[in-house]
C-alpha positions in Angstrom: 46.6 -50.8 10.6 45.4 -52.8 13.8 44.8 -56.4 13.9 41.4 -57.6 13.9 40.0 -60.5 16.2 37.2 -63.1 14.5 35.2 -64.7 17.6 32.9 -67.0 17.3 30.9 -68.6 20.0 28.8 -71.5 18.7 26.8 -74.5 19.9 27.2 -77.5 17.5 24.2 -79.5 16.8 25.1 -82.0 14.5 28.7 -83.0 15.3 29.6 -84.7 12.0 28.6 -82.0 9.6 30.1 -79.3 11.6 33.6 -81.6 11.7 33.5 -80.9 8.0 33.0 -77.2 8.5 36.0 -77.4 10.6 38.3 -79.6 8.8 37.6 -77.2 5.8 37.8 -73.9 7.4 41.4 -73.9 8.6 42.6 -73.5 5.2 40.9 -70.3 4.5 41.6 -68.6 7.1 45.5 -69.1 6.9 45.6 -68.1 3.6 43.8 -64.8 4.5 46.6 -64.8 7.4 44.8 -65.9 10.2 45.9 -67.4 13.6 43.6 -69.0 16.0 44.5 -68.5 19.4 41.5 -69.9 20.8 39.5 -73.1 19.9 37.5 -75.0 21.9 38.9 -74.3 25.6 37.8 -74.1 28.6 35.8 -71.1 29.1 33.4 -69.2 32.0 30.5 -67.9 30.9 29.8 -64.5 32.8 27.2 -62.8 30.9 25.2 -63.4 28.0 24.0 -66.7 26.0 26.1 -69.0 26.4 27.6 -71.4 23.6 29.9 -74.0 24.5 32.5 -74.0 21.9 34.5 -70.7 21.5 36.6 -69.5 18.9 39.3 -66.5 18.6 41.6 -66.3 15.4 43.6 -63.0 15.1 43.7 -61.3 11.3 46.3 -58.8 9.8 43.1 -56.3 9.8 39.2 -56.2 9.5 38.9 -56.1 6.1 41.8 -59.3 6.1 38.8 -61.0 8.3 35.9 -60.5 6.4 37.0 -61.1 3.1 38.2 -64.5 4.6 34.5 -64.4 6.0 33.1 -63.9 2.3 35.7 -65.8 0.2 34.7 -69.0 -2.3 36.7 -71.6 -0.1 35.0 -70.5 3.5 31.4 -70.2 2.5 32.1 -74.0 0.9 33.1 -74.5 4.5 30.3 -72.8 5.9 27.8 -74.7 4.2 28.7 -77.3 6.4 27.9 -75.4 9.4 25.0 -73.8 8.3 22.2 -76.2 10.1 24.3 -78.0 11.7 25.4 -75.5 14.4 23.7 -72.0 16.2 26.0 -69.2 15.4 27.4 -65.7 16.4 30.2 -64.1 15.0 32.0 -60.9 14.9 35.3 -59.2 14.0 36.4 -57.0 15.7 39.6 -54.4 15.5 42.3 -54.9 18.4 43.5 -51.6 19.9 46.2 -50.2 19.4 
């Protein structure tokens, strides 16, 4: 089964609620084996809107992703994000 990459590109609007999203999230996603290997870094734009922070976290597979994505302890996180931040994220499978 191939991998599966979460990427989020986001622009944070209200710094403090969106450092509880984050302090929050982490747990969540390593318990549904996730590994970032991208947070925050320097980045280029080349197409596209751009959003200055940038996320990549590597799952065991898709379906390891979203239900990370819809499980109790990350919509709790979430909830901090929501309004404090302008979103878009996808998962998407790795090839093989």
């Amino acid at each position: 089964m191939p991998t599966a990459l979460w990427i989020a590109h986001v622009q944070v609007t209200d710094a403090e609620a969106y450092g509880r999203y984050a302090a929050l999230a982490g747990a969540p996603i390593a318990a549904h084996g996730g590994v970032f290997l991208a947070r925050g870094g320097r980045y280029v734009q080349l197409e596209g809107v751009e959003r200055p922070r940038n996320v990549v976290a590597r799952f065991p597979s898709l379906e390891a992703a979203v239900a990370c994505y819809n499980s109790e302890a990350y919509q709790a996180a979430l909830a901090h994000a929501k309004g404090a931040s302008v979103r878009d994220l996808m998962v998407v499978e790795e090839a093989e």
